[in-house]
C-alpha positions in Angstrom: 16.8 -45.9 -12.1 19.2 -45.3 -14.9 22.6 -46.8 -15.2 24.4 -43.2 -14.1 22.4 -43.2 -10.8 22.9 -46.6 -10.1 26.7 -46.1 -10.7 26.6 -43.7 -8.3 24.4 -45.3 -5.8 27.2 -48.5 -6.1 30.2 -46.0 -5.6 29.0 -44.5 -2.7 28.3 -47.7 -0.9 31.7 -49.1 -1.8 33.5 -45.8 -0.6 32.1 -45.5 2.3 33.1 -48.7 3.9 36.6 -48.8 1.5 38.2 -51.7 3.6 35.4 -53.6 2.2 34.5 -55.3 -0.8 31.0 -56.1 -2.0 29.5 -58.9 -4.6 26.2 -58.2 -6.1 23.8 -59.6 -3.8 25.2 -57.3 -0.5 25.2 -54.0 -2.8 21.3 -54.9 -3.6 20.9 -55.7 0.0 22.2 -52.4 0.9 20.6 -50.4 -1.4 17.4 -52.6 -1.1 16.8 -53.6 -4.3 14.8 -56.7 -4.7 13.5 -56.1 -8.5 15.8 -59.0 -10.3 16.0 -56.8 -13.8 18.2 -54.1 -11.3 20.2 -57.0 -9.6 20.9 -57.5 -12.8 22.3 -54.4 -14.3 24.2 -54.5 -11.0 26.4 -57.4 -11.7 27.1 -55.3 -15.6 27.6 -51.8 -13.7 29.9 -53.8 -11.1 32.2 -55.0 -13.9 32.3 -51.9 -16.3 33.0 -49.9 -12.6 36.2 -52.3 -12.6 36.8 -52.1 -16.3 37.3 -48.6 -16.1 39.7 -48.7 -12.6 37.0 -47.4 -10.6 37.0 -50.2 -8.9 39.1 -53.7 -8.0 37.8 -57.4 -8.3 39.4 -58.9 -5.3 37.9 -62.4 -6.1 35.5 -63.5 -8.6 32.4 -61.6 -8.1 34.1 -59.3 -5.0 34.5 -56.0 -5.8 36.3 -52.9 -3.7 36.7 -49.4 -3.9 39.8 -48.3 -5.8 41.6 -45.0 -4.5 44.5 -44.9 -6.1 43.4 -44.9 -9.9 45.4 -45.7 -12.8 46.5 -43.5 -15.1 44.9 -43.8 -19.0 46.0 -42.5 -22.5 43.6 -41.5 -24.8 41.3 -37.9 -26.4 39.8 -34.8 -24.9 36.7 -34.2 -26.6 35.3 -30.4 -25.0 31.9 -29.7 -24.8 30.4 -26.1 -25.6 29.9 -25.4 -21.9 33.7 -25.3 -20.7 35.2 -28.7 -19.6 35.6 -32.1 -21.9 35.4 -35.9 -22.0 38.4 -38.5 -21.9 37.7 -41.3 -24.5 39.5 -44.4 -24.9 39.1 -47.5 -26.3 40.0 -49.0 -22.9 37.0 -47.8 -20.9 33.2 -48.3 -21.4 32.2 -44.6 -20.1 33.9 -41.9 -20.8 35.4 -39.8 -18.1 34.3 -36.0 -17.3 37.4 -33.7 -17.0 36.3 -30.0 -15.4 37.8 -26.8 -17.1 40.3 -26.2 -14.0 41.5 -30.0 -14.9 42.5 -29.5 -18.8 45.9 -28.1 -18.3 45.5 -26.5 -21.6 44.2 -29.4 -23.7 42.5 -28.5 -27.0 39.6 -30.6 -28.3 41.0 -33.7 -29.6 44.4 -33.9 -28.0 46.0 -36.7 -27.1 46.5 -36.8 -23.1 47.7 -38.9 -20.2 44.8 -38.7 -17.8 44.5 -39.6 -14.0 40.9 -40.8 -12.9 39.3 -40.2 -8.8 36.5 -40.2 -7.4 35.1 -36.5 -6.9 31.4 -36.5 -5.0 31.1 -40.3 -5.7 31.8 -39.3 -9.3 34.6 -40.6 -11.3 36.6 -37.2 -12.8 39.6 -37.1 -14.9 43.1 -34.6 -14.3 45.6 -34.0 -17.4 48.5 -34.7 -16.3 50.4 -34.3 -19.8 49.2 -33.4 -23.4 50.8 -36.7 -25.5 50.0 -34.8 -29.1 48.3 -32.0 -30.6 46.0 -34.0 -32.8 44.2 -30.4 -34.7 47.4 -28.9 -35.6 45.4 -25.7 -37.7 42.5 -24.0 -36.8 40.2 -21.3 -38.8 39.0 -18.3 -37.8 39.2 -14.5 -37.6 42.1 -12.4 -36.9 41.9 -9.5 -34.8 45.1 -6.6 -35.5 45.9 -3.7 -33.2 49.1 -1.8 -33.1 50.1 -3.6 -29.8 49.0 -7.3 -30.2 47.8 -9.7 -33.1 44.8 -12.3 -31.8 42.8 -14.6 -33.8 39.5 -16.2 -33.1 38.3 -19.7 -33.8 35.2 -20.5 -35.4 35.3 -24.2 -33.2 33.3 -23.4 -30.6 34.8 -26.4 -28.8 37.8 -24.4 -28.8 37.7 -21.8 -25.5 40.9 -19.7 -25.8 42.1 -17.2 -28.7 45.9 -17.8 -30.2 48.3 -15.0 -29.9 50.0 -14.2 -33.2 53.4 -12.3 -33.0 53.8 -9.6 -35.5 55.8 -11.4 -37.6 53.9 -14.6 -38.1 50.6 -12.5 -39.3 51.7 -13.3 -43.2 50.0 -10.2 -44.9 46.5 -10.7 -43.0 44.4 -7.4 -42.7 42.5 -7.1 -39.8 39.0 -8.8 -39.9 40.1 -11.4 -42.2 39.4 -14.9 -42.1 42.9 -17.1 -41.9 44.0 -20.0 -41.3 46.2 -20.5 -38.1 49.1 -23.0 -37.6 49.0 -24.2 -34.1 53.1 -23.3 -33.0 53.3 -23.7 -28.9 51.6 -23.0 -25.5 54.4 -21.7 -23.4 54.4 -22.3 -19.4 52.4 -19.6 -17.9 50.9 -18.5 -21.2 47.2 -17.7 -20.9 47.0 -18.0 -25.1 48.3 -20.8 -27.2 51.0 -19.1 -29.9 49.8 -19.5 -33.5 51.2 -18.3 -37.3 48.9 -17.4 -40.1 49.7 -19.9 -42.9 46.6 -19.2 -45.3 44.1 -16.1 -46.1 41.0 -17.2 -46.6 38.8 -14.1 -47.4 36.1 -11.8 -45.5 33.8 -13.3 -43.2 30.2 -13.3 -44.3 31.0 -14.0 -48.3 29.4 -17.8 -49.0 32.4 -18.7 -51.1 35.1 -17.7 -47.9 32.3 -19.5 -45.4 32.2 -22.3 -47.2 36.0 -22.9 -48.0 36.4 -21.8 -44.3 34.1 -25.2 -43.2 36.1 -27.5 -45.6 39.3 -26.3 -43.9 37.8 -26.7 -40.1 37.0 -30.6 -41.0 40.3 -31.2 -42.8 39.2 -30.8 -46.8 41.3 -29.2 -49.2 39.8 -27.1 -51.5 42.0 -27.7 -54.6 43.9 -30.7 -56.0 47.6 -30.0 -55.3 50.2 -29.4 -58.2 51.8 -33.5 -58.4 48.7 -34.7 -58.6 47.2 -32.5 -61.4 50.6 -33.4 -62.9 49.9 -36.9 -62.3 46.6 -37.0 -64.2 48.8 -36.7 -67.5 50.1 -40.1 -67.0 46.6 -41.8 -67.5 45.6 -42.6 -70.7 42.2 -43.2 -72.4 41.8 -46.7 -72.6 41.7 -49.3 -76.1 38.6 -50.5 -75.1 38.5 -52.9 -77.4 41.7 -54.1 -76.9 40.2 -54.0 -72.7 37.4 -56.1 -73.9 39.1 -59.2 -75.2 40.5 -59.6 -71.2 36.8 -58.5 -70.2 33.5 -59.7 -70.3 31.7 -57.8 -73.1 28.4 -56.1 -71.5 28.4 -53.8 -75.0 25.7 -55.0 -76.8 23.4 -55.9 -73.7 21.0 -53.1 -73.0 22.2 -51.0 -69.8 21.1 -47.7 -68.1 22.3 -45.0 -65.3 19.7 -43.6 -63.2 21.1 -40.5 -61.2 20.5 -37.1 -59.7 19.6 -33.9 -62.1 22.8 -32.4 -61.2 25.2 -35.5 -61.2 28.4 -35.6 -63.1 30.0 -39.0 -61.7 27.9 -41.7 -62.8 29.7 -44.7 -61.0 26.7 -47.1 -61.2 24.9 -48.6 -64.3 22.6 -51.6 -64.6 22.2 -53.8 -67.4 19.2 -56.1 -68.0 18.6 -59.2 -70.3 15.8 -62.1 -70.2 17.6 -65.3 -70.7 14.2 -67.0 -70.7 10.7 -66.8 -69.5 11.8 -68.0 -65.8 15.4 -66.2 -65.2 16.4 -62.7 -65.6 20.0 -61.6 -65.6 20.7 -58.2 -63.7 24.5 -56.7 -63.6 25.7 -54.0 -61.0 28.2 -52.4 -63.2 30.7 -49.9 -61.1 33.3 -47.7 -62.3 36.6 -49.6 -62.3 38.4 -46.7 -60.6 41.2 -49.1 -59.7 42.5 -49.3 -63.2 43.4 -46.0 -63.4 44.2 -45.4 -59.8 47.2 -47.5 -59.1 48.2 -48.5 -55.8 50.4 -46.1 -53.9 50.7 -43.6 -56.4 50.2 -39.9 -55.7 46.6 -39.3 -57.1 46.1 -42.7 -55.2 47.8 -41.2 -51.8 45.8 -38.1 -52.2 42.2 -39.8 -52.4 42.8 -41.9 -49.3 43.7 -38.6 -47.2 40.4 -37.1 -48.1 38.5 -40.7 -47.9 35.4 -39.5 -49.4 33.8 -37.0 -51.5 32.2 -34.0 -49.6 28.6 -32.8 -50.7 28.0 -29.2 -49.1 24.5 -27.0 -50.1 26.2 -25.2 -52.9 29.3 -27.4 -54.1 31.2 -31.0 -54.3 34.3 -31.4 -53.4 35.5 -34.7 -55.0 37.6 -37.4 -53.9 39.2 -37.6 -57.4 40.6 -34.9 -59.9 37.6 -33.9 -62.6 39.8 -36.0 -65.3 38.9 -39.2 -63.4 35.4 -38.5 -61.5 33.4 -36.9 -64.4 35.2 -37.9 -67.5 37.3 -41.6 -67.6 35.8 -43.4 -65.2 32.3 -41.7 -65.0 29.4 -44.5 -66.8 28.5 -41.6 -69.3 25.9 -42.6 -71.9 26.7 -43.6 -75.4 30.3 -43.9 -74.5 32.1 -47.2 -73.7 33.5 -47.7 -70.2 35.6 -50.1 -67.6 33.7 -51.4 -65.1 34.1 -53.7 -62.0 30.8 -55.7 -61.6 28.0 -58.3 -60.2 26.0 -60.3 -62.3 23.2 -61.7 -60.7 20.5 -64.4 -62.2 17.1 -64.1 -60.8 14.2 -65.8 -60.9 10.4 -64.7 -60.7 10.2 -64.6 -57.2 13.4 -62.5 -56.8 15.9 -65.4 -55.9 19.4 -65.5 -56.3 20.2 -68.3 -58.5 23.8 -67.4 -59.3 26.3 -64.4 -59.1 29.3 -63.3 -61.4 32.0 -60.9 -60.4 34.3 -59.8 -62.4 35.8 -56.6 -65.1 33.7 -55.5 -67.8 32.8 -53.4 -70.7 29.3 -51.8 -70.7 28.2 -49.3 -72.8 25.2 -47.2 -71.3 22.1 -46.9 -73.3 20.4 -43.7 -71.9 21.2 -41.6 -68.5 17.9 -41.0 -66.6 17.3 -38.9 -63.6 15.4 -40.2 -60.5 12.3 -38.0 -61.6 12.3 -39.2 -65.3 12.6 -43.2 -63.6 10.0 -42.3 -61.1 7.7 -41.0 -64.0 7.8 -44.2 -66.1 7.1 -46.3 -63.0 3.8 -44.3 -62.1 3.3 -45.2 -65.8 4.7 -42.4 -68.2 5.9 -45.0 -71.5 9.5 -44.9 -72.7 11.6 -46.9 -74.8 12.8 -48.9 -71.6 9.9 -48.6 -69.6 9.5 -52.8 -69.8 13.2 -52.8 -68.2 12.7 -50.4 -65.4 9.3 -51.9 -64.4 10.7 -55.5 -64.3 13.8 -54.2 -62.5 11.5 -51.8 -59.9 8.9 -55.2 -59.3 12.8 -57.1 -58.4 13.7 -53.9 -56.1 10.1 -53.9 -54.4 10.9 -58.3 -53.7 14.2 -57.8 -52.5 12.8 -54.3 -50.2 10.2 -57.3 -48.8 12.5 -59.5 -48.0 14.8 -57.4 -46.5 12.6 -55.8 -43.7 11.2 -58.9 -43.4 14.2 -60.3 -42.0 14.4 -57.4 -39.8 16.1 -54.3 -41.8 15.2 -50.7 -40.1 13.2 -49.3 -42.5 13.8 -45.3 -41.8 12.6 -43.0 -44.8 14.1 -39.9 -44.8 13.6 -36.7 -46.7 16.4 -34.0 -47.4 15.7 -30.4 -47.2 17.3 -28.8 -50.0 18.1 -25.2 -50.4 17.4 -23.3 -53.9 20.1 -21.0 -54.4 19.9 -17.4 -56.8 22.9 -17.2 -59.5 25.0 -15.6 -56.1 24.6 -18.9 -54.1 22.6 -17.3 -51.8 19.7 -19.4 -50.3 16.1 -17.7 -51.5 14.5 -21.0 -50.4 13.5 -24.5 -49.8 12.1 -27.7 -51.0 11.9 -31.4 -49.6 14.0 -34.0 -51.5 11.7 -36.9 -50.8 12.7 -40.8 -51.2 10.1 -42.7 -53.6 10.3 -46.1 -55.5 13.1 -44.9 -58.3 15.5 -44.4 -55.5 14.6 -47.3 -53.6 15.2 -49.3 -57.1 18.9 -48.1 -57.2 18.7 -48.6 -53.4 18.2 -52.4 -53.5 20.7 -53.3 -56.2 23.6 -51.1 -54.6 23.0 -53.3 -51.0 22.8 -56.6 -52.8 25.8 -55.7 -54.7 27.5 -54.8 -51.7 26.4 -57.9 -49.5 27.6 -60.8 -51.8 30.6 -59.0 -52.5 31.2 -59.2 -49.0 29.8 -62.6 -48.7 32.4 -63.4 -51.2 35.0 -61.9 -49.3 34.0 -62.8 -45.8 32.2 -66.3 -45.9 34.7 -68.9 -45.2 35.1 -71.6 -48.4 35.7 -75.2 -47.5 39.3 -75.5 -46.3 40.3 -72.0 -47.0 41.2 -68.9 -45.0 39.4 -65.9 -45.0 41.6 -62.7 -46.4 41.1 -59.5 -44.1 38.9 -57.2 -45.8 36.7 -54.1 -45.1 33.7 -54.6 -43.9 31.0 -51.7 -43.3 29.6 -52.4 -40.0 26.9 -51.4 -37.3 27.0 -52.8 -34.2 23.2 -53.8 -32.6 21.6 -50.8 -30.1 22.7 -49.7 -27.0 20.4 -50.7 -24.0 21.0 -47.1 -22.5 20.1 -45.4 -25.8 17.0 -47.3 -26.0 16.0 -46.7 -23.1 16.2 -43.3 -23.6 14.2 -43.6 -26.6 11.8 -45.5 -25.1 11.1 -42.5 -22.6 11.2 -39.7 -25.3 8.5 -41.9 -27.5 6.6 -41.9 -24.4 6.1 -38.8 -24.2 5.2 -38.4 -27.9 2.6 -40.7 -27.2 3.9 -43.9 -28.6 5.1 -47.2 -27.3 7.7 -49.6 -28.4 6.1 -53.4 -27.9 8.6 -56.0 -28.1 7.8 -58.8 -30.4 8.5 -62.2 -29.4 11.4 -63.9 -30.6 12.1 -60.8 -33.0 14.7 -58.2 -33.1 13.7 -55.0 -32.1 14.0 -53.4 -35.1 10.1 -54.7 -36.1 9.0 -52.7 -33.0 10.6 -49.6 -34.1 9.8 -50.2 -37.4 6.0 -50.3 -36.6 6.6 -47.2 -34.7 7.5 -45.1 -37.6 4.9 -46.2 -39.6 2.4 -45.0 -36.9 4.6 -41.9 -36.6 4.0 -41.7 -41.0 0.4 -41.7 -40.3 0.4 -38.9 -37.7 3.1 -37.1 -39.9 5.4 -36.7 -37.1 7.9 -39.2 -38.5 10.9 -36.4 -39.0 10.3 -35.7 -35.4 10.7 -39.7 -34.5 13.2 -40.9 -37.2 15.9 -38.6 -36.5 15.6 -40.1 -32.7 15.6 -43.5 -34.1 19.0 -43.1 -35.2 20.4 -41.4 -32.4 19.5 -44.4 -30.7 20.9 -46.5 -33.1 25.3 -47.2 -33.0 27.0 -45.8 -35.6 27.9 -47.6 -38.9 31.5 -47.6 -39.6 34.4 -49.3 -41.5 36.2 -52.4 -39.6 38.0 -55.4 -40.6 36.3 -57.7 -37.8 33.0 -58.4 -39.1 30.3 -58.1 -36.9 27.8 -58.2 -39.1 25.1 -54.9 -40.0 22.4 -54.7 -38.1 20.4 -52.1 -39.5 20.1 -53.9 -42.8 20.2 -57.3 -41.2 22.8 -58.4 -43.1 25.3 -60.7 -41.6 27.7 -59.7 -44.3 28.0 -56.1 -45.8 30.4 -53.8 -47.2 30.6 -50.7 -49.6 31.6 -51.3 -53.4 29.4 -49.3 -55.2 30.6 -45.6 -55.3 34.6 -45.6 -55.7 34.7 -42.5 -57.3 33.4 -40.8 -54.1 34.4 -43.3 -51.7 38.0 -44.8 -50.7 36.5 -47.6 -49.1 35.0 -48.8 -52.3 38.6 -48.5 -53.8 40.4 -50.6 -51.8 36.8 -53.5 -51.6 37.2 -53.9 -55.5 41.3 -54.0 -54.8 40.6 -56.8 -52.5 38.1 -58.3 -54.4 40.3 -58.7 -57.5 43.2 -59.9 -55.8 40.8 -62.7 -54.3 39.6 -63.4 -57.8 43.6 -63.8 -59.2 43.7 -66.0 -55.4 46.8 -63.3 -54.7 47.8 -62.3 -51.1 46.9 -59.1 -49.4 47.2 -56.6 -47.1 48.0 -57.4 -43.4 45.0 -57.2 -41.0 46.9 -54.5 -38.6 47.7 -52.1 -41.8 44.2 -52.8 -42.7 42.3 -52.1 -39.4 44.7 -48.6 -39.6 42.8 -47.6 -43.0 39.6 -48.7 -41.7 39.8 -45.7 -38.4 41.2 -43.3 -40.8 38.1 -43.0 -43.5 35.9 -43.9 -40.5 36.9 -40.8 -39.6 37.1 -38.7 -42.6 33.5 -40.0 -43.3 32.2 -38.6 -39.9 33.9 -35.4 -41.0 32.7 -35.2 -43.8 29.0 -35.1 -42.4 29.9 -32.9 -39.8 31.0 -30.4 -42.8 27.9 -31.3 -44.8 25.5 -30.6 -41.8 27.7 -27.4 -41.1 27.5 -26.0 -44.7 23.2 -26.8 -43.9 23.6 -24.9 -41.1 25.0 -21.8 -42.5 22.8 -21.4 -45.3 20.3 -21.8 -42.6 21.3 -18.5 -41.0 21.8 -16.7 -44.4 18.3 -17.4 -44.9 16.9 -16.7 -41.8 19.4 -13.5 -41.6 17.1 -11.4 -43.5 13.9 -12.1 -42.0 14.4 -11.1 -38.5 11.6 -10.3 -36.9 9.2 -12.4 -38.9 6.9 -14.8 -37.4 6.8 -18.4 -38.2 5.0 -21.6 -37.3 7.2 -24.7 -36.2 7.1 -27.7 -34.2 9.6 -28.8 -31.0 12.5 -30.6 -32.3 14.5 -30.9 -29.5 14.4 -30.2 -25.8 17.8 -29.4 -23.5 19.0 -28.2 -20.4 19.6 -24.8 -22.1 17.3 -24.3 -24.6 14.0 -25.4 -26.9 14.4 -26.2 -30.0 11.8 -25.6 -32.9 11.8 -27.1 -37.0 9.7 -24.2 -38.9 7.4 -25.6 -41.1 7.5 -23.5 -43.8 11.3 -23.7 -44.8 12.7 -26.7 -42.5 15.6 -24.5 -41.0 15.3 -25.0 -37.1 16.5 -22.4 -34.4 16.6 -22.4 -31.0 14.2 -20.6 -27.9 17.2 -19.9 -25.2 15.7 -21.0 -21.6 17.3 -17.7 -20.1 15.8 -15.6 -22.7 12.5 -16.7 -21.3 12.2 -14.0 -18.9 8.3 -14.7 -18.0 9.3 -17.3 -15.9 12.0 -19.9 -14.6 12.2 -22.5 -17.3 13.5 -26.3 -16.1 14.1 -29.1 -18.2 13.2 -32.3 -17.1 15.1 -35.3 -18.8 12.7 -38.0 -17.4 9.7 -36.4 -18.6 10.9 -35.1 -21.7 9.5 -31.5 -21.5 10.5 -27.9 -20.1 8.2 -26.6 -17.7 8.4 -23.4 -15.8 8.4 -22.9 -12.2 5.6 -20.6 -11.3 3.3 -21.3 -14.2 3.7 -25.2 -14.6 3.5 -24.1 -18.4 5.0 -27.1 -20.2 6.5 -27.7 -23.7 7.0 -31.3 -24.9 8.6 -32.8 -27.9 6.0 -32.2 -31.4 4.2 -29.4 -29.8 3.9 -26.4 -31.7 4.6 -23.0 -31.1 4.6 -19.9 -32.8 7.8 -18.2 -33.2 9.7 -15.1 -34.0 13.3 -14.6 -35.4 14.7 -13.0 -33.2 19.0 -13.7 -34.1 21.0 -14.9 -36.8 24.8 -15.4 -36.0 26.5 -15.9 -39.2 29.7 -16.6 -37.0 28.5 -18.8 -34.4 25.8 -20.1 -37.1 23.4 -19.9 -34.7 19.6 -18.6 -34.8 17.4 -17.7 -31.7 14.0 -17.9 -31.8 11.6 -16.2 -29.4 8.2 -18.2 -28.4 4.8 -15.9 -28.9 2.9 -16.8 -26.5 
């Protein structure tokens, strides 16, 4: 029985005797459950049920139906199909709002909710709207000579804005705009908007893609101050820098990056100090000596919070001055840089670590491909550094999965683009041993600087810092990846005494061998919490690290920023930042990060429908992805671009998903489709506005 039934099940005994109040044992008695896992999950459901005012703990352990719920502040997040969910931080489960119940709530408002029990069901009412959160939308407006309407491109979104005449600001009709959210008057059916920016035609790549940076919040250009700003910083003396530095110069050091990179914010340097001890240095761009706190290019960076990486373009954190030419480790030129100096031994110990500023001067720029070449054996002038510092990487890899790291290999699809951008197709960008080497130094750079920071020294306090964090898995969620592995033929055996994370990893290396492993990693992580910035350390379970944090990529990420402020101001033993002001910058690039993916994966998305646009009708062979309540979804193998089979455009039968089972069968045929199966396919529809593509099954 899952956790939502057995909710239920517990509501409906408590409401229908509401005078009463029940412990665990008399709700098991009632609903005879004698299995001691479920009596279990009881006494949890019984306290989250009172956590969330559903119900009232009358004593310790006694628990009563509560009719007369409280009233909650928190967000509406909509789903596609009409409705939303309240979230708060206050409740463990968030709380189902119906259509009829939104009182005009847009996705991601702040509201003042009121929760009851609807069917045994806990359902929420708006009951006021405390703050438009999205204050400008994007979209497409529609001009007649009697009314003005524009269209939103976030499908979460169910109602179109009226624009008055005089708020259209030069649009033409058909244009995409974007649209300042003014009012929603009483007895309005539409929400009143103003155009404040013309974006372009629908269907050009350049107006698409500026149109996703604007739905998730980006900018697409630097504004005037801070280009101004960038005059200000001058070229450092970096030999005057030096005499206040450490002096990496003369010691032999190397970037290894992307073709197309142009912000090289990692270098390593390598020397033998004897036969025994080797000394390796994670040099980062010190963006914080040209950034200075509080300043307007400063102010700028930490309202985007990261660099955005669509199919066709960058948008960077920091002005082109900063991220490609000052503070970017170009070769043969000398640079400021922020770093860790480790001394290893043979067996890839750490014997000691350094942190500190520097001067480095980069030997040679590599690519990942040129790296990757010398490791399978190609010779080069450094080829004795790389292999020494890929045999340290392949110790450390060990070590780290060993101690119960997810070890989830991933490979991009990547979209080759004609001189137009267009997408004419696609290649895999796969992970191999050069990009693990980079891998390995980055995360034990970032673990003992947050060691540093975060493990308490004898009679000292610990600062408040940032800390990237992932919370362990979600019983629910693994349970529901339990069932969906199931059903893919695979089984997750708990290893004594271990985390589970050896299970799964074992999993995926079964999954490798039957090359279905992009059908079971993705699900993997799904299952998996989310990783996110926090100043309360909780450790990272993923990489089984009790102490992590990010301070390897400041020129595309804030977070980095402000770990090398901290770090520095630790190193001087100066005070910092509050832990409340802290937490507040921690939620806000949490949150830009998650947008910024969500604009990455929509830009993927796009160029997905582009290229499928003009091969409608053609048949492909792909494999189930995904299975829902409306549709089936199918990965092509060919390109990678994945579209989905609508269940009520299945008209040879009635088609029923079954979320137990995994699979969609239909009612008169018992014809089944389960998760990996393949299927041939025709494109049948390729929605460049909803960017959307329908397949149709051949059977």
């Amino acid at each position: 029985m899952k956790d939502r039934e057995l909710a239920e099940s517990i509501l409906k005994v408590t409401r229908e005797h509401p005078e009463y109040s029940y412990n665990y044992k008399q709700i098991a008695a009632v609903l005879g459950v004698k299995d001691a896992f479920i009596r279990k999950r009881i006494v949890t459901l019984l306290q989250q049920l009172a956590n969330n005012g559903v119900l009232k703990e009358i004593e310790r352990g006694k628990y009563q139906i509560k009719e007369g719920n409280k009233e909650l502040v928190g967000h509406i997040q909509t789903v596609s199909k009409g409705g939303g969910y309240f979230m708060s931080p206050k409740i463990e489960k968030d709380i189902y709002v119906h259509p009829s119940n939104l009182k005009n709530a847009l996705n991601g408002d702040k509201v003042l909710i009121k929760s009851s029990l609807y069917k045994g069901k806990e359902e929420g009412r708006v009951l006021k709207i405390i703050e438009r959160v999205k204050k400008e939308y994007i979209g497409v407006i529609e001009i007649s000579e009697k009314f003005c309407f524009f269209i939103p491109d976030d499908r979460m979104v169910k109602t179109h804005f009226f624009i008055e005449k005089k708020h259209v600001n030069k649009a033409k009709n058909g244009q995409k705009v974007k649209v300042k959210f003014l009012s929603w008057p009483k007895n309005a059916k539409s929400p009143q908007g103003a155009v404040t920016e013309i974006i372009g035609n629908p269907g050009e790549i350049n107006v698409e893609m500026n149109s996703i940076l604007s739905e998730f919040g980006f900018p697409t250009k630097f504004p005037v101050p801070v280009i101004k700003d960038l005059d200000s910083i001058p070229t450092p003396n970096y030999d005057k820098e030096a005499k206040k530095r450490r002096d990496f110069r003369k010691v032999t050091t190397i970037t290894i990056d992307p073709v197309d990179a142009k912000d090289f914010d990692d270098a390593l340097s390598f020397k033998e100090l004897d036969d025994e001890i080797t000394e390796i240095g994670v040099h980062i761009a010190d963006v914080g000596h040209f950034i200075k706190e509080k300043s307007i290019i400063d102010n700028e960076a930490f309202q985007r919070g990261n660099s955005v990486y669509l199919v066709d373009r960058v948008i960077p954190m920091l002005p082109e001055k900063l991220s490609n030419v000052l503070c970017s480790l170009r070769p043969k030129e000398d640079k400021l840089t922020f770093s860790v100096v480790f001394k290893i031994n043979k067996v890839g110990k750490v014997l000691d670590t350094w942190f500190g500023k520097t001067v480095i001067h980069s030997n040679h720029r590599f690519t990942y491909e040129e790296v990757q070449e010398i490791i399978e054996g190609k010779k080069n002038t450094f080829s004795k550094e790389i292999n020494v510092l890929n045999e340290f990487a392949k110790i450390i890899r060990s070590k780290r999965l060993d101690s119960g790291a997810l070890n989830i290999e991933s490979s991009e699809v990547k979209f080759q683009l004609d001189d137009k951008g267009t997408p004419i197709g696609t290649y895999i960008k796969v992970s191999k041993e050069a990009h693990q080497l980079i891998e390995e130094f980055m995360l034990l750079a970032n673990k003992h600087v947050a060691i540093k920071m975060g493990k308490p020294a004898k009679n000292k306090l610990v600062s408040p810092f940032v800390y990237r964090v992932h919370d362990d898995p979600n019983e629910e969620k693994l349970n529901d990846l339990k069932i969906y592995l199931k059903s893919m033929g695979y089984e997750i055996i708990r290893k004594k005494n271990k985390p589970i994370s050896f299970s799964l990893n074992e999993v995926m290396q079964k999954a490798k061998k039957r090359k279905e492993l992009q059908l079971i990693s993705p699900m993997v992580i799904r299952s998996m919490s989310k990783a996110v910035y926090s100043s309360d350390n909780i450790g990272h379970y993923g990489l089984a690290f009790q102490y992590y944090t990010h301070f390897t990529s400041p020129i595309r990420r804030y977070a980095d920023l402000i770990v090398h402020r901290k770090l520095i101001k630790s190193l001087e033993e100066k005070n910092s930042h509050s832990k409340d002001q802290l937490e507040h910058t921690c939620n806000h690039i949490s949150k830009m990060e998650k947008q910024a993916v969500d604009a990455e994966r929509a830009s993927i998305k796009y160029m997905q429908v582009v290229f499928l646009k003009e091969q409608i009708g053609q048949q492909f062979t792909g494999m189930i992805s995904g299975l829902t309540d409306w549709g089936i979804y199918v990965e092509l193998h060919e390109n990678k671009c994945e579209g989905m089979v609508p269940l009520n455009s299945m008209k040879e039968d009635q088609y029923f998903y079954d979320p137990e089972k995994k699979s969609t069968t239909g009612y008169k045929t018992r014809k089944t489709y389960t998760m990996g199966q393949e299927v041939k396919i025709i494109v049948k529809k390729a929605d460049l506005h909803k960017r959307q593509i329908d397949f149709k099954i051949i059977n």
